[in-house]
C-alpha positions as CSV (number, residue, x, y, z in Angstrom):
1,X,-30.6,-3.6,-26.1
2,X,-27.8,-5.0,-23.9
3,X,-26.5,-3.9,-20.7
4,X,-23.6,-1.8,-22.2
5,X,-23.8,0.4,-24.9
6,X,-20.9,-0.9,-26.9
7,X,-19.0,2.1,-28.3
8,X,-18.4,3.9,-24.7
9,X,-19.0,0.7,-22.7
10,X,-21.1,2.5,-20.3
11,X,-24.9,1.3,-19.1
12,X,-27.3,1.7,-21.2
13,X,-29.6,5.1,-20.7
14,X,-32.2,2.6,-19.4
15,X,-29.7,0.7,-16.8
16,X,-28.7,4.7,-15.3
17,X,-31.9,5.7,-14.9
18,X,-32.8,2.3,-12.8
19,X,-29.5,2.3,-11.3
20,X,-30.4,6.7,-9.9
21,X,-33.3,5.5,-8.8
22,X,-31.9,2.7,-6.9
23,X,-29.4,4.8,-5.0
24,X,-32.1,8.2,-4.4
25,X,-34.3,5.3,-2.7
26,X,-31.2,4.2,-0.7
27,X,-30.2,7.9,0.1
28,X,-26.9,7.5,-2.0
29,X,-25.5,9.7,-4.6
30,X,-25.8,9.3,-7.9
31,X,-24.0,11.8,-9.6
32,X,-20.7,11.9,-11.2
33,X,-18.8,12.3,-7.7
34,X,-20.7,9.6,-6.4
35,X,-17.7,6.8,-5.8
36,X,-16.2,9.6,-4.0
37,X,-19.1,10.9,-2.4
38,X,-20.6,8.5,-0.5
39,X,-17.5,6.6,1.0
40,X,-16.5,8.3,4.4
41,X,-12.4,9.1,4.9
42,X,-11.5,7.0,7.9
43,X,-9.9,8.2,11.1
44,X,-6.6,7.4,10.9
45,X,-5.3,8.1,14.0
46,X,-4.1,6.2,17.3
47,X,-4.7,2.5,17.1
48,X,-6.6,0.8,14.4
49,X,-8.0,-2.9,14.0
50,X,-6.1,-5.3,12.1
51,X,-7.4,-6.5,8.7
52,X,-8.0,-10.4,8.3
53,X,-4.6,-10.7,6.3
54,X,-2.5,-8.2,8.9
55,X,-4.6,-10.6,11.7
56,X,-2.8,-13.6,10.5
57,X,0.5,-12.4,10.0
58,X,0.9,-10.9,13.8
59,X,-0.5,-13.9,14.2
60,X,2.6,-15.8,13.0
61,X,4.9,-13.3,14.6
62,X,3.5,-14.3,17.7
63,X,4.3,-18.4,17.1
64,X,8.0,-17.4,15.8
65,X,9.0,-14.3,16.9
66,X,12.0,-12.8,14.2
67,X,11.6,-15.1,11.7
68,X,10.0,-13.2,9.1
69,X,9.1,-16.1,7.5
70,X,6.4,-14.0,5.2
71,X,8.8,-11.5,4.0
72,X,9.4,-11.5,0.3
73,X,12.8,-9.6,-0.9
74,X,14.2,-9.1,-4.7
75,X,17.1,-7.2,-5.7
76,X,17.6,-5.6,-8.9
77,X,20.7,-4.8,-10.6
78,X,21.1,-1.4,-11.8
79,X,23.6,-0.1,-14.2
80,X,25.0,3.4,-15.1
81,X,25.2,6.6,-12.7
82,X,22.7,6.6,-10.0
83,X,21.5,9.5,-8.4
84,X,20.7,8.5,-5.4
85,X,18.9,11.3,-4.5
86,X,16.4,11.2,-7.2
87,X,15.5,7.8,-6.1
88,X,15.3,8.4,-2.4
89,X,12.7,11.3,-3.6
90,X,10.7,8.5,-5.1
91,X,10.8,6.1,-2.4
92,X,10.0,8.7,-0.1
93,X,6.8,9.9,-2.2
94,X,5.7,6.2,-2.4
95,X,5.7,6.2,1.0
96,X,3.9,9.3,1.7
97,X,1.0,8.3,-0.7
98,X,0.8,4.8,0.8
99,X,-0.4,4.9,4.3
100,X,0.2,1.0,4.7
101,X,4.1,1.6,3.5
102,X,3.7,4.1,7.4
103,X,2.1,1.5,9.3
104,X,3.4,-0.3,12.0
105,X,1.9,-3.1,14.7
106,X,1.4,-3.0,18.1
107,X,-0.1,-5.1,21.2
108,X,-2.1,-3.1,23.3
109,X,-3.0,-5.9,26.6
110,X,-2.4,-8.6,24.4
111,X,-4.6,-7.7,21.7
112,X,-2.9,-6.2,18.0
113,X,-3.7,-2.9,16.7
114,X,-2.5,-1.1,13.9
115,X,-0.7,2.7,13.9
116,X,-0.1,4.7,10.9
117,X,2.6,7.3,11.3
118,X,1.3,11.0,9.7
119,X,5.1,11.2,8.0
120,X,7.9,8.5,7.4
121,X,11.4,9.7,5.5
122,X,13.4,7.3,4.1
123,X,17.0,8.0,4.1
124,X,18.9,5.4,1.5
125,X,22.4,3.7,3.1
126,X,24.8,3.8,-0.1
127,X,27.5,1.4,0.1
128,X,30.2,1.7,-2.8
129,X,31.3,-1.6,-4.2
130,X,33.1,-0.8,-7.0
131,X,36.5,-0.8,-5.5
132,X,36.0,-4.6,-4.5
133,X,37.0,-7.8,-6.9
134,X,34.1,-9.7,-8.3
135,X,33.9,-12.3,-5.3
136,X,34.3,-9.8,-2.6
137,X,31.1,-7.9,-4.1
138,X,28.9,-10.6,-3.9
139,X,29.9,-11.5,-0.8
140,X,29.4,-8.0,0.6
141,X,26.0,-7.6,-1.5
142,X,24.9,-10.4,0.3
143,X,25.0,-9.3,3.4
């Protein structure tokens, strides 16, 4: 009766059958790979166009160069043993699954363009401040 069927919250039997025939007419797929199916893997090598967003903050660079005005840090405080390793794996397979954590900005005659490195390793900087009084390790933290 409604558009969902309301134990599986899936379309109706009805609303699939309209919705296959709607894609067969359109020359999409309709079967169960069909998000996958029909959306081509972009090329993503050599320069790329910037998105709307990525367009606006080159655009900033441009106006004040350095600032980094739209850059948004956080620190956490950790406790306990760390193994540093362990977490530089992590980063580093964050990075590897997220092409725009690889991606830098260039200007190519003026114009911006985007370039996604195949591989990026992370190596973390450890700096040990547990020898330091209190005031000293906030100072250095903060640095």
């Amino acid at each position: 009766m409604g558009t969902t069927d309301k134990q599986s919250g899936s379309l109706s039997r009805q609303k699939r059958e309209l919705l296959a025939l709607l894609l067969k007419d359109r020359g999409l797929n309709s079967g169960p790979d069909a998000g996958t199916a029909s959306i081509p893997i972009c090329d993503k090598t050599g320069q790329l166009p910037l998105s709307y967003g990525q367009q606006q903050l080159w655009f900033l660079e441009q106006l004040e160069s350095g600032t980094a005005a739209y850059v948004f840090t956080n620190a956490v405080h950790l406790s306990g043993p760390l193994n540093v390793k362990a977490l530089e794996q992590a980063l580093n397979e964050i990075v590897k699954r997220h092409a725009i954590l690889r991606t830098r900005h260039t200007s190519d005659n003026g114009r911006p363009a985007q370039v996604i490195m195949p591989a990026l390793e992370l190596a973390l900087q450890v700096v040990d401040l547990r020898s330091l009084a209190e005031p000293e390790k906030k100072s250095k933290a903060d640095e």
